[in-house]
C-alpha positions in Angstrom: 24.2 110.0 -17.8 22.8 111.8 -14.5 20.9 114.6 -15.5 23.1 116.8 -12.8 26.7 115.4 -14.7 25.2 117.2 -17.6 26.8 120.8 -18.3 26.6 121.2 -22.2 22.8 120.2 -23.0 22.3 120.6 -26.9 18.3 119.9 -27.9 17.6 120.0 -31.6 19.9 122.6 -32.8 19.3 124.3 -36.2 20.9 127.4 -37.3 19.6 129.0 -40.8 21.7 131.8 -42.9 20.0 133.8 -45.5 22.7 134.0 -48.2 22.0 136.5 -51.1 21.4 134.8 -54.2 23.3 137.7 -56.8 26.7 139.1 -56.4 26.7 142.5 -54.9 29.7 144.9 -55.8 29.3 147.0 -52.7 27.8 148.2 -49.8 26.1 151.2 -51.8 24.5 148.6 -54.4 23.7 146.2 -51.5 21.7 149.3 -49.6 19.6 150.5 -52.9 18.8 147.1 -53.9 17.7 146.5 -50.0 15.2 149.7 -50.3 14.0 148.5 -53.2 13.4 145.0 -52.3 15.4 143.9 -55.2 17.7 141.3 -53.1 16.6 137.9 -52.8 17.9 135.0 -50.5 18.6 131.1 -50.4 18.1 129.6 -47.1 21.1 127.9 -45.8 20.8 125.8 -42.9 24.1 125.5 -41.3 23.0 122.4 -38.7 19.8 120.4 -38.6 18.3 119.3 -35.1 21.7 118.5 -33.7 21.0 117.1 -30.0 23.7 115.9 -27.7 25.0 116.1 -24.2 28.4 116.5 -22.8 29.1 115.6 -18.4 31.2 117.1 -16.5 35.0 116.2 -16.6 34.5 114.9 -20.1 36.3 115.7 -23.4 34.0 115.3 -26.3 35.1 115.4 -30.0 33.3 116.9 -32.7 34.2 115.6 -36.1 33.1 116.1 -39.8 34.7 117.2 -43.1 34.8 121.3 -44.0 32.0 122.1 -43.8 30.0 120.0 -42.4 29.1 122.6 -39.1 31.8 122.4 -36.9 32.9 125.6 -36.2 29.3 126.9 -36.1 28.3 124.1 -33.9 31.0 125.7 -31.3 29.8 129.1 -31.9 26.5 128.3 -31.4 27.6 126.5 -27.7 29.9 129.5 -27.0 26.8 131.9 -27.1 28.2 133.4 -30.0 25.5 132.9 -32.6 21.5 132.0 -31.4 20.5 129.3 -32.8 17.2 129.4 -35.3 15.4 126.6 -33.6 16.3 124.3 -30.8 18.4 125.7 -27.3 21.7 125.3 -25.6 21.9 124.5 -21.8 25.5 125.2 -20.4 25.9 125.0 -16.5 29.2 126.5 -15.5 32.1 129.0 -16.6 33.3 128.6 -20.2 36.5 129.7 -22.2 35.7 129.6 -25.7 39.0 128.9 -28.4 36.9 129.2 -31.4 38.8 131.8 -33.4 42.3 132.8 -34.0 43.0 135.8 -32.1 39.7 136.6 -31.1 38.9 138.7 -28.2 42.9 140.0 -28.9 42.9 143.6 -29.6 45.8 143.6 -32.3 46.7 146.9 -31.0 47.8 146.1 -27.4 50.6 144.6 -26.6 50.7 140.5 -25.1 50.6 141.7 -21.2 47.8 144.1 -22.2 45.8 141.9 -24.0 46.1 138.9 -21.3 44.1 141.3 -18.8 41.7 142.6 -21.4 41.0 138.6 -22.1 40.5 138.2 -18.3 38.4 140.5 -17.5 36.2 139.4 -20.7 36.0 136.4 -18.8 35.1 137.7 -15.9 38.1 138.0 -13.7 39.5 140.9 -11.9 42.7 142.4 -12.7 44.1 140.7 -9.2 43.0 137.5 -10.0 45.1 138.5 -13.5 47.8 139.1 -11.7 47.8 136.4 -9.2 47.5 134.1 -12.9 49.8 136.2 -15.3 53.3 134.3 -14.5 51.7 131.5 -15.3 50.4 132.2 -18.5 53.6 134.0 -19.3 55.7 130.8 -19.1 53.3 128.3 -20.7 52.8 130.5 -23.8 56.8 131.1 -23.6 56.0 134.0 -24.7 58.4 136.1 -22.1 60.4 137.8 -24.3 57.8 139.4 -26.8 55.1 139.7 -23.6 55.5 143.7 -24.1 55.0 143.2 -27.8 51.5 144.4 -30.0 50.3 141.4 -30.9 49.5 142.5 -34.7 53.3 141.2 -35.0 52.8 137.7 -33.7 52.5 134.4 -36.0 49.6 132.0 -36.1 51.4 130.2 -33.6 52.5 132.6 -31.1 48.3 133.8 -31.2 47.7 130.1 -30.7 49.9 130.1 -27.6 48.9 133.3 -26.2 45.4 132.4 -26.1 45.8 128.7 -25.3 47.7 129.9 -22.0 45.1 132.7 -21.0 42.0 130.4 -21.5 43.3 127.4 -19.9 45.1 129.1 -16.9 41.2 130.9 -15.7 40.8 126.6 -14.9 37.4 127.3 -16.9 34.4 124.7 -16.1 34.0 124.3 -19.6 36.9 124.7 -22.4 36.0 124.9 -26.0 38.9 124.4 -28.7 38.2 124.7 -32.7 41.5 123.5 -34.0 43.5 126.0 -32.7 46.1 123.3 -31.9 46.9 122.7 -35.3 48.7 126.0 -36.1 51.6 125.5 -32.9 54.4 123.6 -33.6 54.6 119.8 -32.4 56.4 120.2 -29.3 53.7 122.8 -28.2 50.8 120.7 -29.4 52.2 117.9 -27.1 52.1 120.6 -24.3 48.8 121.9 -24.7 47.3 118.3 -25.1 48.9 117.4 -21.5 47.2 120.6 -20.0 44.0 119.7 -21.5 44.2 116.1 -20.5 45.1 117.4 -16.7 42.2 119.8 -16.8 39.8 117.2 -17.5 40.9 115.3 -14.5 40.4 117.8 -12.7 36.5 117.9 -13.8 36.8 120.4 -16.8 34.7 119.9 -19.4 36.0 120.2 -23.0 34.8 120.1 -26.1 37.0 119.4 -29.1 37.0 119.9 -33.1 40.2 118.9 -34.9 40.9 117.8 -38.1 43.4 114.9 -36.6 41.8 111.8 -36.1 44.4 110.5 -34.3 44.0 113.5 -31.5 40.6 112.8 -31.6 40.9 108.9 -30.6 44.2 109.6 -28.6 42.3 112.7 -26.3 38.5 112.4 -26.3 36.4 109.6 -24.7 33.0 110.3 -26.4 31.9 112.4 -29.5 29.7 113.0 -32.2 29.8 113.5 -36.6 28.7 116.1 -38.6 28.0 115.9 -42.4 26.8 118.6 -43.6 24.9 120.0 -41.0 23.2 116.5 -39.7 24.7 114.4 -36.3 25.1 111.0 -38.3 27.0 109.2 -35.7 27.7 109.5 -32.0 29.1 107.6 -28.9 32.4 105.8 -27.9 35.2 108.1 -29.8 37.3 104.7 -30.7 34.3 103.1 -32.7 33.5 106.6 -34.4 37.5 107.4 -35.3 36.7 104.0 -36.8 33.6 104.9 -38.9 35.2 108.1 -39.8 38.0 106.9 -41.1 36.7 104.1 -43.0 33.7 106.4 -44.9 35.8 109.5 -45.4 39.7 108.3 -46.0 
């Protein structure tokens, strides 16, 4: 791989949580026992020297069991959490899909919250604009676009952000199973936009519990078991390993 193909550059990644050790009832107790230095922690490391790269116009897997790092291994490419030791090297725009409904202020209604996720990523309300029909009829969302989006399902969440993230043509697009709450017919949909997106040099990274997605979307990827890259390379030979260790 041609060190200028690279756009996601992952160099031995380790993120550590301090996790308290007794219950704490509240935040009162959590406070007085913090003055008095009465809380003690366990160190838990979330990922161990995790190194990979990803090119550009590539779709990369990531898979592993709960809780194995995952969705902390996205969160930590996304920016959202530093990691303890090691560094993350992203060249290009990126639209994160890590949580559902995040960056959605429950609040606002659909239109509202489709310009509020643009300019989050960067985009002016004109570029929103020139974008909105689009999203509008991918999420088929139309008739509850005026809508707060504290009333919408899983799915129509699912759809709403799919349609916002994918339609800013991101250089990097970062999915953690947010596929698996639409219905079939939609999943189909959103796995044709990706694949068309890649073709047209996007970069996507992918965690979903469906080895058959997996194999059917992604070209390369990597395993995580618990916390630790065991395997990575060619996604049929890993679907392979995957399935034979953990089915």
């Amino acid at each position: 791989m041609q060190t200028s193909d690279v756009i996601i550059n992952v160099q031995d990644v380790s993120m550590c949580f301090n996790m308290t050790t007794e219950k704490i009832s509240g935040l009162k107790e959590f406070l007085i026992k913090r003055i008095k230095n009465q809380i003690s922690y366990t160190e838990f490391w979330a990922l161990k020297d995790v190194s990979f790269q990803v090119s550009r116009g590539e779709l990369f897997g990531v898979l592993g069991l709960n809780g194995a790092g995952k969705s902390t291994l996205l969160k930590t490419v996304a920016g959202v959490l530093k990691p303890t030791k090691g560094n993350v090297q992203i060249a290009g725009r990126m639209a994160p899909l890590i949580e559902l409904g995040a960056g959605f202020d429950t609040e606002l209604t659909a239109r509202e919250n489709i310009y509020l996720n643009g300019a989050i990523l960067g985009y002016s309300k004109k570029e929103m604009n020139a974008r909105f029909p689009e999203i509008v009829e991918f999420s088929e969302l139309a008739e509850f676009i005026d809508v707060p989006v504290k009333n919408f399902s899983s799915g129509m969440y699912a759809r709403l952000g799919f349609a916002i993230a994918t339609s800013t043509r991101p250089d990097i697009l970062i999915v953690d199973e947010i596929l698996s709450v639409g219905d079939f017919k939609f999943q189909q949909k959103c796995e044709a936009k990706i694949s068309e997106m890649v073709q047209q040099g996007t970069s996507v990274l992918l965690v979903s519990h469906s080895i058959d997605q997996i194999r059917n979307l992604c070209t390369r990827g990597i395993i995580l078991e618990k916390g630790q890259l065991i395997q990575q390379g060619n996604i049929e030979e890993l679907c392979d390993f995957y399935y034979s260790k953990y089915t």
